[in-house]
DRENDRENVO-68202 format. One record per atom (N, C-alpha, C, O): residue in three letters; atom name; x, y, z. Coordinates in nm, 2 decimals, padded with zeros to 4 digits. Each point is the difference from the previous one (the first is absolute). Example, Ala and Ser with C-alpha at 12.3 -4.5 7.8 and 13.67 -1.06 7.14 Angstrom:
// residues 2
{"ALA", "N", {01.32, -00.57, 00.78}}
{"ALA", "CA", {-00.09, 00.12, 00.00}}
{"ALA", "C", {00.09, 00.12, 00.00}}
{"ALA", "O", {00.10, 00.00, 00.07}}
{"SER", "N", {-00.14, 00.11, -00.14}}
{"SER", "CA", {00.09, 00.11, 00.00}}
{"SER", "C", {-00.08, 00.11, 00.08}}
{"SER", "O", {00.05, 00.11, 00.01}}
// end
This chain:
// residues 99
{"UNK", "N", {08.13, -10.48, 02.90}}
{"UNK", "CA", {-00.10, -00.03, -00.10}}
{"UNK", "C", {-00.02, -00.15, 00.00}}
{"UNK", "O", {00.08, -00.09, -00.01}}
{"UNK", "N", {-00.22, 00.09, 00.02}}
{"UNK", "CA", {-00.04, -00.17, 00.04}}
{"UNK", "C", {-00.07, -00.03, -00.17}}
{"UNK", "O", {-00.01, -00.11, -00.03}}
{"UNK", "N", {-00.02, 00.20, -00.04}}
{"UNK", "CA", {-00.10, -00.08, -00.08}}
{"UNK", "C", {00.06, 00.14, -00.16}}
{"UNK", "O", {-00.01, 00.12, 00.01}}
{"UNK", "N", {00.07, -00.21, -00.13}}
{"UNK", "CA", {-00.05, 00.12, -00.06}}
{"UNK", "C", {-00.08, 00.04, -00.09}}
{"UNK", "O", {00.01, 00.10, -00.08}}
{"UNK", "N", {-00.10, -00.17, 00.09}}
{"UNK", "CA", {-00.14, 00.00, -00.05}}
{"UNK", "C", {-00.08, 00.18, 00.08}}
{"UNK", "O", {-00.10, 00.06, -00.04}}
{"UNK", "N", {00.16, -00.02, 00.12}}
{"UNK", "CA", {-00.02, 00.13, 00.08}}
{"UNK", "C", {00.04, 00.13, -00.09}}
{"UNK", "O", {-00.04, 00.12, 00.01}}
{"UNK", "N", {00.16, -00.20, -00.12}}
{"UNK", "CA", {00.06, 00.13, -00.08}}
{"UNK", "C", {00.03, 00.02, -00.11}}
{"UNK", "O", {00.08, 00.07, -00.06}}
{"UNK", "N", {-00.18, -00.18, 00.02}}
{"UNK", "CA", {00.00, -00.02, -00.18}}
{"UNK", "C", {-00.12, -00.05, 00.01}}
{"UNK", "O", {-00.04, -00.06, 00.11}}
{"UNK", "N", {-00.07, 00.09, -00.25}}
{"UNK", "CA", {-00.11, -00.06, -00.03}}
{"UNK", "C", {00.02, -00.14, -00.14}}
{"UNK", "O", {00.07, -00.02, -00.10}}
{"UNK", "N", {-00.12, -00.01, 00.13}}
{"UNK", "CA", {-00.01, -00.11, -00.11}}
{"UNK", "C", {-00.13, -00.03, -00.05}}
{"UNK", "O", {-00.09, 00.01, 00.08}}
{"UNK", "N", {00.04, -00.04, -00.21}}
{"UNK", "CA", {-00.17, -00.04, 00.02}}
{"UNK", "C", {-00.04, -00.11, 00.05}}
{"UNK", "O", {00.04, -00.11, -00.03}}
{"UNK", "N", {-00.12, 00.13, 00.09}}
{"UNK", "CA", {-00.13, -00.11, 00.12}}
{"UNK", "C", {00.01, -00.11, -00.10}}
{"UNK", "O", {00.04, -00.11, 00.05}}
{"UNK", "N", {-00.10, 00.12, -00.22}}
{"UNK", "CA", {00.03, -00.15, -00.01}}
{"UNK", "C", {00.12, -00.09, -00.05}}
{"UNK", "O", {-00.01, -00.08, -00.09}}
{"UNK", "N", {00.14, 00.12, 00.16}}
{"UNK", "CA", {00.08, -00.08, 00.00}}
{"UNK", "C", {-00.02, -00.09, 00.10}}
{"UNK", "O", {00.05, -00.11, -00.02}}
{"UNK", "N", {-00.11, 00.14, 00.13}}
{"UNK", "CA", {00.03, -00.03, 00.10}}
{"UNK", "C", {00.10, -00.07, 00.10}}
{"UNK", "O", {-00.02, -00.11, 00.05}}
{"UNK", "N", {00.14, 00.21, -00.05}}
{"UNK", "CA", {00.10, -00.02, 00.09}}
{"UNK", "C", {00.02, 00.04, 00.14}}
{"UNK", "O", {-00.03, 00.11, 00.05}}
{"UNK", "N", {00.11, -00.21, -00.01}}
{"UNK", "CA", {00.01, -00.03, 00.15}}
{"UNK", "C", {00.15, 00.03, 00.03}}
{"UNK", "O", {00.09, -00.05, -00.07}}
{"UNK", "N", {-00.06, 00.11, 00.15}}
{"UNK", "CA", {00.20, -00.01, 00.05}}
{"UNK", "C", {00.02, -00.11, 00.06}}
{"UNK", "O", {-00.09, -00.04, 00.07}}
{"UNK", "N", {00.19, -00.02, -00.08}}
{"UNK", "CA", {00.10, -00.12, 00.03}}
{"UNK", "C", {00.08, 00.05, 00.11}}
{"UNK", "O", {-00.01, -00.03, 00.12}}
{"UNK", "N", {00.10, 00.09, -00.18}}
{"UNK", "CA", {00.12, 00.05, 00.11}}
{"UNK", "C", {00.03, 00.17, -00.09}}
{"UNK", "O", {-00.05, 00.03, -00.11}}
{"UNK", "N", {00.13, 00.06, 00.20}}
{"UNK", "CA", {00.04, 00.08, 00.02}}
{"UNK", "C", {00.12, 00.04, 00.05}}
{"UNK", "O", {00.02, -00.03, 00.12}}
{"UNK", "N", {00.06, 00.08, -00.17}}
{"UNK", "CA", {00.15, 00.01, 00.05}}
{"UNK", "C", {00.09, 00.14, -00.02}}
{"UNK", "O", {00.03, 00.03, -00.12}}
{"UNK", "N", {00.02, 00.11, 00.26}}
{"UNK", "CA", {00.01, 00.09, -00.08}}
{"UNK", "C", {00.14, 00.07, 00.09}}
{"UNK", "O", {00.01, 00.00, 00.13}}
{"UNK", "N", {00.06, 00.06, -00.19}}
{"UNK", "CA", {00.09, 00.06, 00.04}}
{"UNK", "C", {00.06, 00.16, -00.03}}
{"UNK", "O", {-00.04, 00.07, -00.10}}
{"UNK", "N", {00.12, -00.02, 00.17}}
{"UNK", "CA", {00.02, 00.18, -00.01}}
{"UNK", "C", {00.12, -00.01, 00.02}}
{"UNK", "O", {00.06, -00.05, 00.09}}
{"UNK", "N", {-00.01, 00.13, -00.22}}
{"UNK", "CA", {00.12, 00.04, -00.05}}
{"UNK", "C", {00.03, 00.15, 00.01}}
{"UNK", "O", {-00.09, 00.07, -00.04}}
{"UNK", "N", {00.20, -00.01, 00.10}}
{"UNK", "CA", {00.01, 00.13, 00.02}}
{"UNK", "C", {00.09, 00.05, -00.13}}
{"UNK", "O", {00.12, -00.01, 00.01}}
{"UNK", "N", {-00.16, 00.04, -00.10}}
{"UNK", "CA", {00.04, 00.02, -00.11}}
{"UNK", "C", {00.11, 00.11, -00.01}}
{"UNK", "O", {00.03, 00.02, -00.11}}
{"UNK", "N", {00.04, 00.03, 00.19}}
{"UNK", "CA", {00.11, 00.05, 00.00}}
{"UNK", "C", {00.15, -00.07, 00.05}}
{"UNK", "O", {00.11, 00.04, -00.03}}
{"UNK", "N", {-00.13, -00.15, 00.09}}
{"UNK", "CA", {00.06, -00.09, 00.09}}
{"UNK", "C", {-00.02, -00.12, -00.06}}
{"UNK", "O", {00.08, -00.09, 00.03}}
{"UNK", "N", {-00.18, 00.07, -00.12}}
{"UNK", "CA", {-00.05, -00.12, -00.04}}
{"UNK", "C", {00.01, -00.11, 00.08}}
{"UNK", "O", {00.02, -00.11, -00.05}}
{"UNK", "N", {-00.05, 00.13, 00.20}}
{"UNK", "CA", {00.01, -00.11, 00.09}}
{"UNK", "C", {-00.16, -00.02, 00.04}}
{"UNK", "O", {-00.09, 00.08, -00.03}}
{"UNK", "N", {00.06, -00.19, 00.09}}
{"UNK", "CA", {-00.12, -00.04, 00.05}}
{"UNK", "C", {-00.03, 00.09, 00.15}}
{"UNK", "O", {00.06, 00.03, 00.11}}
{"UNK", "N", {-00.16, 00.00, -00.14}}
{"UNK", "CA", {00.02, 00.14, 00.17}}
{"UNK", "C", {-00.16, -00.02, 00.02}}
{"UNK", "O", {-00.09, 00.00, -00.09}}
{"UNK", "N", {00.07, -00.02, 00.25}}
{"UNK", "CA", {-00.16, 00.03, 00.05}}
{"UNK", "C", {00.02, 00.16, 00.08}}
{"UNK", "O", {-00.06, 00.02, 00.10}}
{"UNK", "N", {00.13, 00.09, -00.16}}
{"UNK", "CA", {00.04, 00.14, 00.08}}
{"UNK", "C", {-00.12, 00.07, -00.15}}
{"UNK", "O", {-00.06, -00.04, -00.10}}
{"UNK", "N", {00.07, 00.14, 00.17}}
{"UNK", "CA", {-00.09, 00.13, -00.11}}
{"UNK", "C", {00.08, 00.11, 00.03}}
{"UNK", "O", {00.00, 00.10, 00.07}}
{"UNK", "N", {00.13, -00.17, -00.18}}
{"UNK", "CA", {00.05, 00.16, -00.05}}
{"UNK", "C", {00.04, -00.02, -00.14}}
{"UNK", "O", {00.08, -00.08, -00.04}}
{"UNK", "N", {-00.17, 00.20, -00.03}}
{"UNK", "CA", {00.03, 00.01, -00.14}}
{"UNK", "C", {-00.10, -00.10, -00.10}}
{"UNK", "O", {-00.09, -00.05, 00.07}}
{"UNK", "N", {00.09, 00.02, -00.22}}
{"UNK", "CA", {-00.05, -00.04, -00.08}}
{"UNK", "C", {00.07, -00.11, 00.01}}
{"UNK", "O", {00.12, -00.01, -00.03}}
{"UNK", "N", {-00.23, -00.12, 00.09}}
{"UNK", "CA", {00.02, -00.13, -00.07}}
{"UNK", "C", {-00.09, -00.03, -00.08}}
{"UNK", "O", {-00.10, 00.05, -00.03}}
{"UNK", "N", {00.18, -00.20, -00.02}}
{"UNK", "CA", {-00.10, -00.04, -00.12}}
{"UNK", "C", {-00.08, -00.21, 00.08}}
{"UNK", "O", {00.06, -00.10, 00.05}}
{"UNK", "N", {-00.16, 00.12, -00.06}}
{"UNK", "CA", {-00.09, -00.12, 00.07}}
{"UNK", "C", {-00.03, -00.11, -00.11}}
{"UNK", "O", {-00.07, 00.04, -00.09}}
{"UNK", "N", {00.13, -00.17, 00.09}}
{"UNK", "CA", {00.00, -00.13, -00.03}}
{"UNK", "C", {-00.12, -00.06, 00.05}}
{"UNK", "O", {00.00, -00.04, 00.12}}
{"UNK", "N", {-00.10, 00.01, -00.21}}
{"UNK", "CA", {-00.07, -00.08, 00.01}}
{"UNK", "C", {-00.06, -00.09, -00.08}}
{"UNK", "O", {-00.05, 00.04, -00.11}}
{"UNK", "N", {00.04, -00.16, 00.17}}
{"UNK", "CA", {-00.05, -00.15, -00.07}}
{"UNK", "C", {-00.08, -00.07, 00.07}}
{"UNK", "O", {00.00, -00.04, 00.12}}
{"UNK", "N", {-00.12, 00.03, -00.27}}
{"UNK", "CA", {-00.10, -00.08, 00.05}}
{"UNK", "C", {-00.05, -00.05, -00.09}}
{"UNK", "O", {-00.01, 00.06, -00.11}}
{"UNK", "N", {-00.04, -00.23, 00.14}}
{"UNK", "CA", {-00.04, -00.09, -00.06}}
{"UNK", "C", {-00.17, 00.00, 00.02}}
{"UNK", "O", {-00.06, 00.00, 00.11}}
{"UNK", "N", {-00.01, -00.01, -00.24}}
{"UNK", "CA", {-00.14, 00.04, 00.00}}
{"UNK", "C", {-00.03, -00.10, -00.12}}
{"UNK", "O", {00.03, 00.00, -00.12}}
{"UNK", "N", {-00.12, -00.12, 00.21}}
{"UNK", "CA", {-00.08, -00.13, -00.08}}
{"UNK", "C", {-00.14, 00.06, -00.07}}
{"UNK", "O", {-00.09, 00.04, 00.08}}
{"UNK", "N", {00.09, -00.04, -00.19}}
{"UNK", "CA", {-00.13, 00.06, -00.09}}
{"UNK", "C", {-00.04, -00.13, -00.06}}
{"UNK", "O", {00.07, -00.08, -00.06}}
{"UNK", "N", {-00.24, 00.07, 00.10}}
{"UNK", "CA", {-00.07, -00.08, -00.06}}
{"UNK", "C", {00.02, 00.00, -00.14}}
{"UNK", "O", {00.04, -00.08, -00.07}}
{"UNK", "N", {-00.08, 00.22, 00.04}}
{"UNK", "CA", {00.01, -00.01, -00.15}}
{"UNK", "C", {00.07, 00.16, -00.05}}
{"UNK", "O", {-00.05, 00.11, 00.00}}
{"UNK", "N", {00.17, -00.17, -00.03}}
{"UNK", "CA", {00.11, 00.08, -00.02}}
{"UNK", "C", {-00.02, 00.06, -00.13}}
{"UNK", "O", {00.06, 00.11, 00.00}}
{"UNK", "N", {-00.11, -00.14, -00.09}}
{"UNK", "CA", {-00.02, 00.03, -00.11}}
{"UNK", "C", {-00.09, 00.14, -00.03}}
{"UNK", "O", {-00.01, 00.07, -00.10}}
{"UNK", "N", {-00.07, -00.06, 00.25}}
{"UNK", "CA", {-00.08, 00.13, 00.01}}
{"UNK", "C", {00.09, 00.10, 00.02}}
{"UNK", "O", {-00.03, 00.09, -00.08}}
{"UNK", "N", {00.11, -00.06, 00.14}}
{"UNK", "CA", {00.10, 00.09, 00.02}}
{"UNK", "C", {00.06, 00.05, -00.12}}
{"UNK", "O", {00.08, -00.06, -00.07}}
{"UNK", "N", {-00.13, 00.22, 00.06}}
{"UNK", "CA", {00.08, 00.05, -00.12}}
{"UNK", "C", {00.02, 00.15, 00.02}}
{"UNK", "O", {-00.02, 00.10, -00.07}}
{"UNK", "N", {00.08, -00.11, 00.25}}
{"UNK", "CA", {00.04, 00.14, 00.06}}
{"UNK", "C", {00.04, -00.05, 00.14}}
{"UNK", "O", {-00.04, -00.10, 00.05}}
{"UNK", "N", {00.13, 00.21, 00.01}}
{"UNK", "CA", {00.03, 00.02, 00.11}}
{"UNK", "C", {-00.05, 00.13, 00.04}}
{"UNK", "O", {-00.01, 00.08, -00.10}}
{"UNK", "N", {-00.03, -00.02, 00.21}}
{"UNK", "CA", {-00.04, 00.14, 00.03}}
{"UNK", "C", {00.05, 00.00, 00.16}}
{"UNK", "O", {-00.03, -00.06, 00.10}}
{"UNK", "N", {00.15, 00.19, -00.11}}
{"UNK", "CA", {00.04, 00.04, 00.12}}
{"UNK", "C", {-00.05, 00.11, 00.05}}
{"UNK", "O", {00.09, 00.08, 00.03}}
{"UNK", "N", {-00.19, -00.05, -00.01}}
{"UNK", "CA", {-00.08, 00.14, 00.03}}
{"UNK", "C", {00.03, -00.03, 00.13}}
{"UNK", "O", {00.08, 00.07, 00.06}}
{"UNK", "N", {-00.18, -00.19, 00.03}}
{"UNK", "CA", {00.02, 00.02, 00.14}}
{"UNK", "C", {00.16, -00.04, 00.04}}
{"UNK", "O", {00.02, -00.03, 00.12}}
{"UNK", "N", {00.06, 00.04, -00.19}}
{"UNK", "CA", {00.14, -00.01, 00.12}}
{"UNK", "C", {00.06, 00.14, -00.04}}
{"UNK", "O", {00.09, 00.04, 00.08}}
{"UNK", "N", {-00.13, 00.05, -00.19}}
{"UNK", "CA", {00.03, 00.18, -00.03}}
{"UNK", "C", {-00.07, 00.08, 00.12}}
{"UNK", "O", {00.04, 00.10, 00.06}}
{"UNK", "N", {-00.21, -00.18, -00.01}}
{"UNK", "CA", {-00.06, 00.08, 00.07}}
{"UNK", "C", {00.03, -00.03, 00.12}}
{"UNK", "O", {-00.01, 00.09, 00.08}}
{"UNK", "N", {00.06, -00.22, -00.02}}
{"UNK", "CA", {00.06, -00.02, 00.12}}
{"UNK", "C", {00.11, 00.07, 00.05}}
{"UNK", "O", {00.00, 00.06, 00.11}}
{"UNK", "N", {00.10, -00.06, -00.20}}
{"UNK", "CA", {00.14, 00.06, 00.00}}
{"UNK", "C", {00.02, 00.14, -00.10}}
{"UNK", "O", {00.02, 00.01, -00.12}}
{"UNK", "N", {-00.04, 00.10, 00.22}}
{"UNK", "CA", {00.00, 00.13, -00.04}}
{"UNK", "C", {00.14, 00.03, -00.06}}
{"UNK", "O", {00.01, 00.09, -00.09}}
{"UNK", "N", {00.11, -00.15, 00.13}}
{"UNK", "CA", {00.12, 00.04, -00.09}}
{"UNK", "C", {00.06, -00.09, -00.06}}
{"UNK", "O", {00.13, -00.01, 00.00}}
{"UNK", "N", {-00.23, -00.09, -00.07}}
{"UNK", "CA", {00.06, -00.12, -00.08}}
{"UNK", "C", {00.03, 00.06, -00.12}}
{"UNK", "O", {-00.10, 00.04, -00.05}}
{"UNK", "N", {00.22, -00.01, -00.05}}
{"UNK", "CA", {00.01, 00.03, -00.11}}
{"UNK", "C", {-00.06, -00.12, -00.16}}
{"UNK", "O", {-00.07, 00.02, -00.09}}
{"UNK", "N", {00.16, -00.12, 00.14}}
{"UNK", "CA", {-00.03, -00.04, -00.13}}
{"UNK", "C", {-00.01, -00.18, 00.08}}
{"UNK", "O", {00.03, -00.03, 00.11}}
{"UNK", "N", {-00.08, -00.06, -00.23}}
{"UNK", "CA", {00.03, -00.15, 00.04}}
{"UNK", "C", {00.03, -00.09, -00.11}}
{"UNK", "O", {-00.07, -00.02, -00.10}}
{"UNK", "N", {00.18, -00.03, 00.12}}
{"UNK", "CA", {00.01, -00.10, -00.15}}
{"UNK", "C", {-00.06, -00.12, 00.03}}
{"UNK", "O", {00.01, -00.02, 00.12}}
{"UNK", "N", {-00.06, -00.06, -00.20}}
{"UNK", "CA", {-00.06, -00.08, -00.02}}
{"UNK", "C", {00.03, -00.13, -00.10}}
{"UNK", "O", {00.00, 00.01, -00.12}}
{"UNK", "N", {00.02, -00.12, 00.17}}
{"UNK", "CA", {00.05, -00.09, -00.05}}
{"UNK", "C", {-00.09, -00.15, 00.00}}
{"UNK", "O", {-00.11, 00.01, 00.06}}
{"UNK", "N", {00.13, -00.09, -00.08}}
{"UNK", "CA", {-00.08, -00.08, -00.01}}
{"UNK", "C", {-00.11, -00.14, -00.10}}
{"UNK", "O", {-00.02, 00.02, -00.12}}
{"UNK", "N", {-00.02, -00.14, 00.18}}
{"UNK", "CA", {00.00, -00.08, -00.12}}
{"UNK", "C", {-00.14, -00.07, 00.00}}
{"UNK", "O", {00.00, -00.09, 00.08}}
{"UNK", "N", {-00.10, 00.11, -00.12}}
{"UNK", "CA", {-00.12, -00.05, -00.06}}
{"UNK", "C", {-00.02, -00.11, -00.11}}
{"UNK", "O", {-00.01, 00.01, -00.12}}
{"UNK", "N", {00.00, -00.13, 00.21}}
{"UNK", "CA", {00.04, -00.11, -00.14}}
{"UNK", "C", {00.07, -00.01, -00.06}}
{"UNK", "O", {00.09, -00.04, 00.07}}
{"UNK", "N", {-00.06, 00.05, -00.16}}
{"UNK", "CA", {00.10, 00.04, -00.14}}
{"UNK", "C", {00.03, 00.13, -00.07}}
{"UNK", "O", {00.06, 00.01, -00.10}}
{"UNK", "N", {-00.13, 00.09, 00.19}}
{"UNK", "CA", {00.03, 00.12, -00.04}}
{"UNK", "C", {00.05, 00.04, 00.12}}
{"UNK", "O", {-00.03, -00.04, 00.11}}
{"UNK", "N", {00.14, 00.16, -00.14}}
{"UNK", "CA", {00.06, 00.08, 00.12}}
{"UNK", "C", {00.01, 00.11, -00.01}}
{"UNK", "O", {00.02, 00.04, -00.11}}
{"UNK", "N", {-00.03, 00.03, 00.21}}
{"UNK", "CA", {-00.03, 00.16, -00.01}}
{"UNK", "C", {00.13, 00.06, 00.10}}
{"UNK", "O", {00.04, -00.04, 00.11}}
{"UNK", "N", {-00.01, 00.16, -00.20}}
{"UNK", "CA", {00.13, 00.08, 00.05}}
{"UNK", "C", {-00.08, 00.12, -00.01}}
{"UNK", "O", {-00.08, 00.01, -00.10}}
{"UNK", "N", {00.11, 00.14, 00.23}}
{"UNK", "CA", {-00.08, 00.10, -00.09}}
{"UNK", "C", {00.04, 00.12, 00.13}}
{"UNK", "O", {00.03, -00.03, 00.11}}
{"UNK", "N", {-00.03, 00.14, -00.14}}
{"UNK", "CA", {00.03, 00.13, 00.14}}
{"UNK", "C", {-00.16, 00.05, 00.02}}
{"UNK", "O", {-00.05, 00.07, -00.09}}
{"UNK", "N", {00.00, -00.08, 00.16}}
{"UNK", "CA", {-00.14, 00.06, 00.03}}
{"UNK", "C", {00.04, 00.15, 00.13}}
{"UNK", "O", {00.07, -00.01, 00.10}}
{"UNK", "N", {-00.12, 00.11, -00.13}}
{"UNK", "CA", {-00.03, 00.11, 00.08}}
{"UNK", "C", {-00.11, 00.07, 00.04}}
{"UNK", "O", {-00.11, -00.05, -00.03}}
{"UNK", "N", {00.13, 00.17, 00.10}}
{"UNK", "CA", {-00.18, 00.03, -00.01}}
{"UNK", "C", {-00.08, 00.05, -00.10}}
{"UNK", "O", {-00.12, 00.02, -00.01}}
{"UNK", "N", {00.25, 00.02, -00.11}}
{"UNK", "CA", {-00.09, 00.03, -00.14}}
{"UNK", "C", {-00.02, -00.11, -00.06}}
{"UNK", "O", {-00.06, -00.02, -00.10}}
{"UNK", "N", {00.10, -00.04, 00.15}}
{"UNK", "CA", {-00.01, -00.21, -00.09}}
{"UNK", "C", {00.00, -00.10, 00.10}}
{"UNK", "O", {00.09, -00.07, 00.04}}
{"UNK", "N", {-00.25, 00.08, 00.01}}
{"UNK", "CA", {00.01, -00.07, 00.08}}
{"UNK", "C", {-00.07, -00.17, -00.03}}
{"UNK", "O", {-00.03, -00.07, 00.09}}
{"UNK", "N", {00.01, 00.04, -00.21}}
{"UNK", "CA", {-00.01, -00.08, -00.06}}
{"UNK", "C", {00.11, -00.10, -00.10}}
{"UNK", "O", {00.06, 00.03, -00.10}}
{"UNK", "N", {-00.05, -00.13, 00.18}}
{"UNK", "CA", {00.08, -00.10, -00.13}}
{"UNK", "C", {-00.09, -00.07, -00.09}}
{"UNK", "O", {-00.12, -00.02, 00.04}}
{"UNK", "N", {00.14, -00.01, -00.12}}
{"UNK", "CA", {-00.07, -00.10, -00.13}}
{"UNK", "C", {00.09, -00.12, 00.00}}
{"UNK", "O", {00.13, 00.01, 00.00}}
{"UNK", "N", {-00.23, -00.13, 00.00}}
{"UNK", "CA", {00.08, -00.10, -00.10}}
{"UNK", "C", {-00.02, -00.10, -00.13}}
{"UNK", "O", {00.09, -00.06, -00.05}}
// end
């Protein structure tokens, strides 16, 4: 994953850009770091996103990373918008965070 602007929507007039990206896979039974495919891991990912105007943002939408990934269950969500911060579990019945 090069960009995650590919798996979350944001609205157009924040206008934000990615910085950096940074992501890792945990085999959740082992809880070790693994690049193998066996079983249910859980995926670490971090990215830094410069918003002109941050203040427009009053949602996250993970629709395109539910429709990319046919057996994604759930994604928690964490995260800091100025002075406000957002913690939250989004699924595909909630595929919307608020903040």
């Amino acid at each position: 994953m090069d960009n995650i602007l590919e798996f979350i929507r944001l609205p157009d007039s924040a206008e934000c850009t990615q910085k950096t990206i940074n992501q890792s896979v945990k085999n959740v039974v082992a809880g070790e770091e693994t690049n193998g495919d066996s079983g249910h891991k859980d995926v670490l990912i971090e990215a830094l996103l410069v918003c002109r105007k941050p203040g427009n943002i009053t949602f996250f939408d993970f629709t395109p990373a539910f429709e990319k990934f046919a057996d994604l269950e759930e994604i928690e969500v964490e995260g800091v918008i100025e002075n406000r911060s957002l913690s939250d579990m989004v699924s595909r019945e909630k595929v919307l965070s608020s903040i």
